[in-house]
C-alpha positions in Angstrom: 19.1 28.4 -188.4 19.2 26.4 -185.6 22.1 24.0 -185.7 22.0 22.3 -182.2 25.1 22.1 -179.6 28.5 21.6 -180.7 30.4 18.9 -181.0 33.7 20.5 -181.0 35.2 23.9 -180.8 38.4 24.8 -181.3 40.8 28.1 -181.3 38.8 29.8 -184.2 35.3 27.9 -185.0 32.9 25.8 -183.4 31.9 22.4 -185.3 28.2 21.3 -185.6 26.7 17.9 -186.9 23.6 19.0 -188.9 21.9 17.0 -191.4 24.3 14.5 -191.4 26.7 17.2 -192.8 29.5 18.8 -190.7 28.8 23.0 -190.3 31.9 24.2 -189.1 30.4 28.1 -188.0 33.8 30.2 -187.5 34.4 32.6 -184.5 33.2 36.6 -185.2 36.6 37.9 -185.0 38.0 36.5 -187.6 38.4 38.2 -190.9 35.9 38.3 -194.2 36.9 35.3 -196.4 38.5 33.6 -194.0 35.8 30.4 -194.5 36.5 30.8 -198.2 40.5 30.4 -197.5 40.0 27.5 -195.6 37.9 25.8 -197.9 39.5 26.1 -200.8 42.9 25.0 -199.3 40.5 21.5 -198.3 39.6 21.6 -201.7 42.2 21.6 -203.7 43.5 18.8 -201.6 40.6 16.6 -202.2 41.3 17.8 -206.2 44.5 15.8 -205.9 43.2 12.5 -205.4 43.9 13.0 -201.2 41.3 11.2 -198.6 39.8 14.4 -197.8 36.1 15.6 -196.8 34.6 16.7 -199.7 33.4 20.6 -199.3 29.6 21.2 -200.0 29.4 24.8 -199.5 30.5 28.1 -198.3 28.2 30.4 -196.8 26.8 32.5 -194.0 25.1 31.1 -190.9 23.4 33.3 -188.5 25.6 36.2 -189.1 29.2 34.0 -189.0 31.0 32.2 -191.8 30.6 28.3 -192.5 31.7 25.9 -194.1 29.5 22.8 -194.6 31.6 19.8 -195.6 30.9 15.8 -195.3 30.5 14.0 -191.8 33.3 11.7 -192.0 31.6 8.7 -189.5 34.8 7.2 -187.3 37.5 7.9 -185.3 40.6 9.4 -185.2 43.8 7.5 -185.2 44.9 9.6 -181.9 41.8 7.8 -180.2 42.7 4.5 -181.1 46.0 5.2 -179.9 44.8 6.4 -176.4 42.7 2.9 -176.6 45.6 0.2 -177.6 49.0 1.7 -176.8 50.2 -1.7 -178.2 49.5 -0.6 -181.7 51.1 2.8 -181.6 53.7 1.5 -184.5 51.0 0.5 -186.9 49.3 3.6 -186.5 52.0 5.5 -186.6 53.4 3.7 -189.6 49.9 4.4 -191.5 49.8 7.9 -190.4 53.4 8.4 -192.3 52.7 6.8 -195.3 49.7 9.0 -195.5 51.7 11.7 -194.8 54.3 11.1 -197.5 51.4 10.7 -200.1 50.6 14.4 -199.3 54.1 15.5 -199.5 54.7 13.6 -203.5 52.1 16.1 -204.3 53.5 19.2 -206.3 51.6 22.3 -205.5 53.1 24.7 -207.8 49.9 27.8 -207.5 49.5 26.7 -204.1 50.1 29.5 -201.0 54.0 29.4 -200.0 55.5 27.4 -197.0 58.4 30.7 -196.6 56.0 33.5 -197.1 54.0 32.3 -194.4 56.5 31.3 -191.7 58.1 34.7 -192.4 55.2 36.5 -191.4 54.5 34.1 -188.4 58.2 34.8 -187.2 57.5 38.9 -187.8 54.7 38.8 -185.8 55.8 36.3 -182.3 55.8 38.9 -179.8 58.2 36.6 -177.7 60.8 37.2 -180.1 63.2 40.3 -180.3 64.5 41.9 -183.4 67.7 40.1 -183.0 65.9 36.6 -183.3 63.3 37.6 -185.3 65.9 38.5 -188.3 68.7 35.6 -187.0 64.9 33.4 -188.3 64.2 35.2 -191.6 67.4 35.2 -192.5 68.0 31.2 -191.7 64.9 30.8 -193.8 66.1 32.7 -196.5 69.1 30.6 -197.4 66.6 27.9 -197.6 66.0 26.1 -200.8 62.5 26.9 -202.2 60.2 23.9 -202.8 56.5 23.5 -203.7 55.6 20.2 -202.4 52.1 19.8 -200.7 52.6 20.4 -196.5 49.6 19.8 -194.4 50.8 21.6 -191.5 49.3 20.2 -188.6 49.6 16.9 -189.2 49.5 14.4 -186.5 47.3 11.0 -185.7 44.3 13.2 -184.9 43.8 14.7 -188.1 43.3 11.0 -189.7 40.1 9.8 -189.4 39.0 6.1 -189.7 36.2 5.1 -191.2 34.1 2.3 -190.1 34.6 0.9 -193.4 38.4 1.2 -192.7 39.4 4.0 -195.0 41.3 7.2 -194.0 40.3 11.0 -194.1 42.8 13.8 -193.5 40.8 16.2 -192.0 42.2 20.5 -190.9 43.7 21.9 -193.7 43.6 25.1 -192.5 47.6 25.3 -192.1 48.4 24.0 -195.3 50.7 25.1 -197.9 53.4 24.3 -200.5 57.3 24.5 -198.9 59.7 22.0 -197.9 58.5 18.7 -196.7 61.4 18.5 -193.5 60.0 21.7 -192.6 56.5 19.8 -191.8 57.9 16.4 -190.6 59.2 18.7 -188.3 56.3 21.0 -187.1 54.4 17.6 -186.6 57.0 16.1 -184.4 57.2 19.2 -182.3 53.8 18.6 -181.9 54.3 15.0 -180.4 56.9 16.0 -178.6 54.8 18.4 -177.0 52.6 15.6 -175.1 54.8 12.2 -176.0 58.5 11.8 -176.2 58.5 8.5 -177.1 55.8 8.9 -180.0 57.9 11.9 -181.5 60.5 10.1 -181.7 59.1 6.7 -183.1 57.1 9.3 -185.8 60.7 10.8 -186.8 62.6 7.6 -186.9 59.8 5.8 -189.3 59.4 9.1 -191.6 63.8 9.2 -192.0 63.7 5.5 -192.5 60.8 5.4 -195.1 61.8 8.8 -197.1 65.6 8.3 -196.9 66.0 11.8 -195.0 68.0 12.2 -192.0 67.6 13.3 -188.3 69.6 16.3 -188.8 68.1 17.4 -192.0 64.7 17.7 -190.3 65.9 19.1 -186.9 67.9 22.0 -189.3 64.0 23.0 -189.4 64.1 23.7 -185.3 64.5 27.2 -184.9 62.6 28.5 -187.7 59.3 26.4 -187.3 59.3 26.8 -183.6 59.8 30.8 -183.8 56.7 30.7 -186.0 54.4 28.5 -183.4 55.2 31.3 -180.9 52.9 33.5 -182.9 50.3 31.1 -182.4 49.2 31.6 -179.1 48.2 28.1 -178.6 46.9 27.8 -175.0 48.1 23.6 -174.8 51.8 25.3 -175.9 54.4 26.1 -173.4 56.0 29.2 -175.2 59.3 29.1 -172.6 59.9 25.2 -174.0 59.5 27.2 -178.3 62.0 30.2 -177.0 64.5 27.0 -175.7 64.4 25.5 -179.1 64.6 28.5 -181.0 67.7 29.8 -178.4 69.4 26.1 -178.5 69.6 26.6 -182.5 70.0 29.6 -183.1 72.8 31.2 -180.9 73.6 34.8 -181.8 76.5 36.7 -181.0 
């Protein structure tokens, strides 16, 4: 099948517009059923009522798992950022009330929040033993909870439709854990290119939910040691070992 050039590509899949459909064709080193994983993670989000891309199918394209899901016409909020800086409240205000209508969603048989940040912290080879169980161990004596976390959620993973309605798009991260835990790991990632935004996200999400600063920065260490086994090329893994070192001082 011939599905033209991309239109994006990203750490682990390319993304195609074919048929006015979306073929996102994932990379040849990744595991068997790793398209299957992702999708139903998108699907069970768009089962609970969320603005999600609806899944179409699952399959094999020219030798590589895809997914085919709908073409979501628009832009994303992040773009229409860059485009008004004016209006970075309002977006920012929409993005966290879509955010907290994820996170009032109970995902009881969903895949855990602890099991998987565990793992990530095992396997960041920028961390030494000592760190490595100082992590595990702060996550431990963490309260378990099974609310819905997107995982990578930020202003460009909400799409706008020209008709004006949202779609949360990359569910690929998601899982069921403690929601500070992801209003943190999005404002590390606005921290990461925009001070200023980071902290305008933080302040609206504490002032709309009723959580503190602190109770979401408790979430430092642990979701910062995880990113490290990410190997994100945009990620400065000296400025994750400072966070991880500034909140979690051993002895």
């Amino acid at each position: 099948m011939n599905l033209g050039m991309p239109i994006a590509k990203g750490n682990t899949a390319e993304i195609y517009l074919y048929q006015n459909k979306i073929v996102k064709v994932f990379n040849d080193h990744l595991p068997d059923g790793e398209s299957s994983y992702e999708a139903s993670k998108q699907m069970y989000a768009h089962s609970c009522g969320l603005p999600v891309p609806e899944v179409y199918d699952v399959s094999t394209i020219n030798g590589r798992q895809a997914i085919v899901m709908e073409f979501v016409k628009g832009r994303t909020l992040g773009e229409m950022l860059l485009e008004d800086r004016d209006q970075a409240e309002y977006y920012m205000e929409l993005s966290v009330d879509i955010q907290r209508n994820i996170h009032h969603i109970v995902a009881d048989s969903f895949d855990q929040m602890a099991m998987k940040l565990s793992r990530q912290i095992e396997s960041a080879p920028q961390l030494d033993w000592k760190y490595k169980s100082a992590l595990v161990q702060k996550l431990s004596r963490r309260t378990s909870e099974n609310h819905l976390c997107h995982g990578d959620f930020h202003l460009f993973n909400i799409m706008m439709t020209e008709t004006n309605e949202v779609k949360i798009i990359d569910w690929v991260d998601s899982s069921a854990g403690d929601i500070r835990a992801d209003v943190y790991r999005s404002y590390l990632l606005y921290i990461q290119y925009d001070q200023e935004l980071a902290e305008m996200y933080l302040r609206l999400y504490c002032k709309k939910s009723g959580f503190t600063r602190e109770e979401i920065i408790e979430w430092a260490p642990i979701i910062a040691g995880a990113r490290l086994s990410e190997n994100v090329l945009s990620e400065k893994n000296e400025r994750l070992m400072e966070i991880v070192k500034r909140h979690c001082l051993l002895k």
